[in-house]
N, C-alpha and C positions, 0 to 999 in steps of 0.2 A: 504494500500500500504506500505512495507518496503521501508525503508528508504534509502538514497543512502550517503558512506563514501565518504567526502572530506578528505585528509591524505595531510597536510598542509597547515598552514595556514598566506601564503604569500598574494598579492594582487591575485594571480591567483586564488589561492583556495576560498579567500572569493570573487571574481566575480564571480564562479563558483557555492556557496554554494545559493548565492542572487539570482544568474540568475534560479536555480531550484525552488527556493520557490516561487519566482515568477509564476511558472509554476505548483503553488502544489505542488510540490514533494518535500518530508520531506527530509530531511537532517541532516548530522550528518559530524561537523568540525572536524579532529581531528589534534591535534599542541601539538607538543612534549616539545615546553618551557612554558615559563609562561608573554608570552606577542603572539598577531596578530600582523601581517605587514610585518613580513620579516625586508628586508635593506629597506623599508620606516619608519621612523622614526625621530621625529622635538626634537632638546633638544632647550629650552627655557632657556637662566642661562643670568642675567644680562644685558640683555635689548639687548642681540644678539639670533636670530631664525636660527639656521643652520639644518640641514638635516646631517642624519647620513648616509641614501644609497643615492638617486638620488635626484638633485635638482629640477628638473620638469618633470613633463610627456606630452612627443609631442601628441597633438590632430591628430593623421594619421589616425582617422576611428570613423566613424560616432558613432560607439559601445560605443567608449569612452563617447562622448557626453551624449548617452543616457543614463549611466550606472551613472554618475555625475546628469542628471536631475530627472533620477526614484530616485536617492537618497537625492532629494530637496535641492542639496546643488549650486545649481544656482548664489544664493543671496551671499557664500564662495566661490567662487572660483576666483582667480586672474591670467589676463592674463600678460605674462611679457611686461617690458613695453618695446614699438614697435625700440624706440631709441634706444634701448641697446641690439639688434641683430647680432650686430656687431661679428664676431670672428674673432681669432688671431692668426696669425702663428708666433712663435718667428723663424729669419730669421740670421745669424749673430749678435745674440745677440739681436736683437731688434724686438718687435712686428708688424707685418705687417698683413692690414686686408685681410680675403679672398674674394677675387672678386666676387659680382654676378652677374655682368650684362657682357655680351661677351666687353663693352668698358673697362670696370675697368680693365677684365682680359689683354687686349690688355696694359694698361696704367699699369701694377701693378709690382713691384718691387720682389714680391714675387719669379716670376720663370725668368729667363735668355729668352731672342728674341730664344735662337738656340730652349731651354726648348718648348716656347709657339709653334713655330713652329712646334715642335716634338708633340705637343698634337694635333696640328689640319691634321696629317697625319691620326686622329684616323678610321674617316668611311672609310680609303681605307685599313685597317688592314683584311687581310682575318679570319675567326671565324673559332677557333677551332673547333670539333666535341661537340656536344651535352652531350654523354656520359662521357667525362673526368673530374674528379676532381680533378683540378687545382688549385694552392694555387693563394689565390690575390696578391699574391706579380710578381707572373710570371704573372699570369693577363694582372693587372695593366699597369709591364713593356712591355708586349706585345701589350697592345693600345695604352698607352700612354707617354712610355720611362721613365727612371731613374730618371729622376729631378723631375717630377709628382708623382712619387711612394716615393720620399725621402723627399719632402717637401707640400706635400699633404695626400695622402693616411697613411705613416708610422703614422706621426702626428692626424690623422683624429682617425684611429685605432685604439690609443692608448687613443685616448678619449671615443670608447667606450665600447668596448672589455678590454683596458688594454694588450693588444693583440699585436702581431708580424704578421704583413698582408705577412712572406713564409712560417710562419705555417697555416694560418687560410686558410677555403676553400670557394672558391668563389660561388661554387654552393651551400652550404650548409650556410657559414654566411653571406653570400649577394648575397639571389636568385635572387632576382630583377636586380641587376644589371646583372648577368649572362644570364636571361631571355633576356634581350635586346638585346646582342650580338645572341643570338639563332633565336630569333624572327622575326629581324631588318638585324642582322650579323654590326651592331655598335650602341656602347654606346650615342653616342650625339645624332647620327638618331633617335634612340630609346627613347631618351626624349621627343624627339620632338615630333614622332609621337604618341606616347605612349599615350600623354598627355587624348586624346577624351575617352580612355578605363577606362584610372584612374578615371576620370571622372566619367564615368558610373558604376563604383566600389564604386562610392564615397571614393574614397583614396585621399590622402592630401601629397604631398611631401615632404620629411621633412625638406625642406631646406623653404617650406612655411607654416609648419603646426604652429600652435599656440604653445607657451610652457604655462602652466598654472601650477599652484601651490592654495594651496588655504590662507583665513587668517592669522589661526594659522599653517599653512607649512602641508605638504605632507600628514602628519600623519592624517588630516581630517578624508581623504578618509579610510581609515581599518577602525578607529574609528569607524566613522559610520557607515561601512558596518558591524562592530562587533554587532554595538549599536541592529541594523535592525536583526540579525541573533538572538541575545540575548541566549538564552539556547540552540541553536543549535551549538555553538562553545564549543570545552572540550577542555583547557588546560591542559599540562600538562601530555597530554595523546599521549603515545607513542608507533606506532605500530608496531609491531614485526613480524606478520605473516598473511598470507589471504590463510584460506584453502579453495577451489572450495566448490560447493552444486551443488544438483540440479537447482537450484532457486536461485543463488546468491555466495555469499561468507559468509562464518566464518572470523570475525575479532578479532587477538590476541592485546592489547595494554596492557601496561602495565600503574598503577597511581597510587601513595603512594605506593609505594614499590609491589603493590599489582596485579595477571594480573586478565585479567576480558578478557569476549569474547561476540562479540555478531553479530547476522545477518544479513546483507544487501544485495537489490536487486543487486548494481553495487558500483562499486570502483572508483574514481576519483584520481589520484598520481597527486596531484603536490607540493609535500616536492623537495627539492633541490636530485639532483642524486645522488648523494653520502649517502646521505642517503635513497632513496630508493633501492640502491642496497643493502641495507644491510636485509632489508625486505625478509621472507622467503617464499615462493609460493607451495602449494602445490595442483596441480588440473591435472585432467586427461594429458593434453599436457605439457609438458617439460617448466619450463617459469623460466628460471634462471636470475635474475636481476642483479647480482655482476658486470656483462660487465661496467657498467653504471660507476661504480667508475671510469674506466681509461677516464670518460670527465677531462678534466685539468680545474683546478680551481686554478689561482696565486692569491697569496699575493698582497693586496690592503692598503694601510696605507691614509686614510686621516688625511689631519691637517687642521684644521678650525684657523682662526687666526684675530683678529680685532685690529685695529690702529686706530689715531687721523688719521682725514682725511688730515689732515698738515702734515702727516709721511709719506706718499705718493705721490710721483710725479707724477706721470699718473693719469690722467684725471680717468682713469678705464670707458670709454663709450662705452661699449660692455658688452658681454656673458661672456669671455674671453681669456683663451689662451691655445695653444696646443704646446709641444715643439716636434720636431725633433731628433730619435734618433743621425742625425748629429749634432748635436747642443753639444752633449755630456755634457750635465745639470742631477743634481740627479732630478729633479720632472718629471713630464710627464703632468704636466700642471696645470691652477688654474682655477677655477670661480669667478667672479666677484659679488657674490652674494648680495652685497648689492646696486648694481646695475640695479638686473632685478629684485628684485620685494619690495616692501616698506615696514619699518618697520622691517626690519632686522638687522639691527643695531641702537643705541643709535644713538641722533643726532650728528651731528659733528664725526662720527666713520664711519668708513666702515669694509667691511667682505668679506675677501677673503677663499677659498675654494682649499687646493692644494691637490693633486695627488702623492702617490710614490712609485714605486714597478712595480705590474705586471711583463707579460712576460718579459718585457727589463730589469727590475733589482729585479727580486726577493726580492732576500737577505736585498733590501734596507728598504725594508716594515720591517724585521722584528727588524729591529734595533733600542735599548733605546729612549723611548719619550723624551728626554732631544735629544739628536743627530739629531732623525728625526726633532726637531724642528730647530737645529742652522743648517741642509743642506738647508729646507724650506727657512728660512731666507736669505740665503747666493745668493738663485737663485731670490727672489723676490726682493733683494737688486739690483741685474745687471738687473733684465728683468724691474721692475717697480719703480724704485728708492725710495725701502723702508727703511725707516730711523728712530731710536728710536726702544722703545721696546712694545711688544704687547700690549695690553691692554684690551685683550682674548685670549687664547687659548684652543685646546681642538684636541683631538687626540684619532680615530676611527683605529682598526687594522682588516681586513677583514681575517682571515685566508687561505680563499679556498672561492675568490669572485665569479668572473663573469665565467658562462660555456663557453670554446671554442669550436667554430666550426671547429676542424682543419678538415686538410687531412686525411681523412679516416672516418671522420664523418657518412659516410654511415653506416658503419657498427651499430652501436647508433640507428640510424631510422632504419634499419631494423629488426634491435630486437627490437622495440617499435613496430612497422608497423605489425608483424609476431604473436606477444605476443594477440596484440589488436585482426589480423583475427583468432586466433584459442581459445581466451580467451574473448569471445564478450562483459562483463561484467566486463572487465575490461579498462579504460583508461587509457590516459597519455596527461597529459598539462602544461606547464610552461616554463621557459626561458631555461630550456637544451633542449626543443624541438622545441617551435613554435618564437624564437627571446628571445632577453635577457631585452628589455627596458622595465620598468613599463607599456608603452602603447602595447605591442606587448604582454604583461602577462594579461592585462586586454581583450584586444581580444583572447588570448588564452582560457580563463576562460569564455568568451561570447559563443565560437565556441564549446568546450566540451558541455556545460552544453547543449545545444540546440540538439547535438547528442545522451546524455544521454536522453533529453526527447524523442525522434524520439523512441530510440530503445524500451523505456519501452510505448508508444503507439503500435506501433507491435508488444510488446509480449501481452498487455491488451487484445488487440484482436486476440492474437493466441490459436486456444483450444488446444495447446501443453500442455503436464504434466509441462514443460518448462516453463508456464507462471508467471509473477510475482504476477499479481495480483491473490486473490483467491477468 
């Protein structure tokens, strides 16, 4: 049996790469740097563990589970701890938690009486048409009014996206929520009722799913889906072109300076879009990837930061905080990292996690690590009462982070959608298509690989010339 390309080697790809071998089917990783994981990634310096892309991956699907237990690492993995679920809306300057229980919402300082009243008009809101792609930001204001879209959703958005909820689109970065309104014709109803189908999906909501992380931080999970892969991962190796076959594809990469080519049953893309638009295709149907570069990718700037826990006023008994672009603050929010899970900080220190740039301020990401650090400071000094000087830092610059779902996002899926029917041999999986979080990538790479097996069983037994096997 020829072997099938994975062409990057993020968490999607190596779930992707594991879930085939799993299934017998040879594989072949290909990753154009000289490390696996993507933005998963743990630095370890001086008795603080931070994370260089995400701090946790939400347990929303049973895949996850299993993809962490087939890889024995049960005994590694840490759930955050249950006390410190807490999240924060910075409100007039100060931190306010967000409600989950319909009393807290009723009790919580967060939104204005006229506000909470305005959100519970939401089931008599009549539902758009099904066809529209409508940004979340009209959405939002159309269910649930201005104060919920300014001091919830903007803030919420910016936490995961890094995003601007009247660019992003509601049907394409937040189906599920769209689906409700369709389904239901409202969002709350739609929770509600919702609930018995999630169920029987085995889906996990994310406001209950577990966050986990493991020992030694994130970086576990690649590790050892690298470790498990072993010589079926090539660094280093960078591809440039896929010409069609009868029976597959020609793969161009290039390694030491040098290119090399070789042949595979079916193509797995999931390198980040911008760089696979830059991938040249050449097979009987038309299959131009360049489109793929106009997904927007902002500028992301983290700062990792550790203090005597004496240098800090708050408590810090949560996840953390989200700010408000009313709030008109440089961050877009912090984690409370040495909070949710142990051994991230020396004793007596703590480790906060901030946020700067994205859609709402670009420019601010890319500005001198000396700067980014004194604005950091300057907003954790009013929102958390930080006092004294670090005693860690460390500073990550995303160039071109998270993909957005904007308005018009269609057009992306349909040239993935169009590519896949007239190119069968060829896939696509990862955060510019099937969600952006490490768990939504790990289900990505559970769902491909299972499709690639489907397809190369019905060609095993088709007596087509077409077939792969021979």
């Amino acid at each position: 049996m020829r072997s099938v390309a994975i062409i990057g080697g993020g968490i999607t790809g190596l779930t992707t790469a594991f879930r085939l071998s799993q299934s017998r089917v040879p594989v072949v990783l290909y990753e154009a740097g000289d490390r696996i994981g993507g933005p998963i990634r743990t630095i370890n310096e001086n008795g603080y563990v931070s994370e260089y892309g995400p701090n946790t991956i939400l347990e929303t699907s049973p895949k996850i589970t299993s993809l962490i237990n087939d890889l024995g690492l049960e005994q590694r993995r840490l759930d955050s701890n249950p006390a410190m679920n807490t999240n924060f809306i910075v409100r007039n300057g100060k931190m306010m938690p967000v409600p989950r229980s319909l009393l807290r919402f009723a009790t919580s300082p967060l939104f204005s009486i006229r506000g909470k009243l305005r959100i519970g008009l939401e089931p008599f809101i009549r539902a758009k048409p099904k066809t529209e792609d409508e940004s979340l930001g009209d959405f939002v204001q159309r269910r649930f009014g201005r104060e919920f879209l300014d001091f919830a959703i903007n803030p919420f958005v910016t936490g995961v996206y890094a995003g601007i909820p009247e660019n992003l689109s509601v049907r394409y970065g937040f189906p599920k929520l769209k689906a409700l309104e369709d389904t239901y014709g409202s969002v709350m109803l739609g929770a509600i009722l919702g609930r018995r189908k999630r169920k029987e999906r085995g889906e996990i909501k994310k406001t209950e799913a577990k966050k986990l992380s493991f020992d030694d931080g994130l970086q576990v999970l690649p590790d050892t889906l690298h470790a498990k892969l072993g010589q079926a991962v090539e660094l280093r190796s960078k591809v440039t072109r896929l010409r069609q076959t009868a029976d597959g594809w020609t793969l161009t990469f290039t390694r030491n300076g040098r290119e090399e080519q070789r042949h595979h049953a079916a193509i797995v893309l999931t390198a980040t879009a911008y760089n696979i638009a830059q991938i040249q295709i050449e097979a009987d149907e038309l299959a131009n990837l360049s489109l793929l570069k106009e997904i927007v990718h902002p500028p992301v700037a983290r700062i990792v930061l550790g203090f005597r826990r004496e240098d800090v006023t708050d408590p810090l008994n949560g996840f953390g905080f989200l700010v408000p672009k009313a709030e008109n603050l440089n961050i877009l929010g912090s984690t409370f990292s040495s909070s949710i899970f142990p051994n991230r900080a020396p004793s007596g220190h703590v480790l906060l996690t901030t946020f700067i740039g994205g859609c709402r301020q670009p420019e601010l990401a890319n500005l001198p690590e000396e700067k980014l650090f004194d604005l950091t400071l300057l907003d954790l000094q009013r929102i958390l009462g930080v006092r004294g000087k670090p005693t860690y830092r460390h500073h990550w610059l995303f160039p071109q982070a998270i993909p957005q779902y904007n308005v018009g996002h269609k057009k992306f899926v349909d040239l993935m959608d169009t590519t896949e029917t007239h190119l069968p041999r060829l896939y696509f999986a990862g955060s510019y298509r099937d969600g952006i979080s490490a768990g939504n990538c790990i289900v990505s790479g559970h769902d491909v690989a299972d499709r690639v097996v489907q397809f190369l069983e019905v060609s095993n037994r088709s007596p087509s010339p077409h077939a792969i096997l021979s």
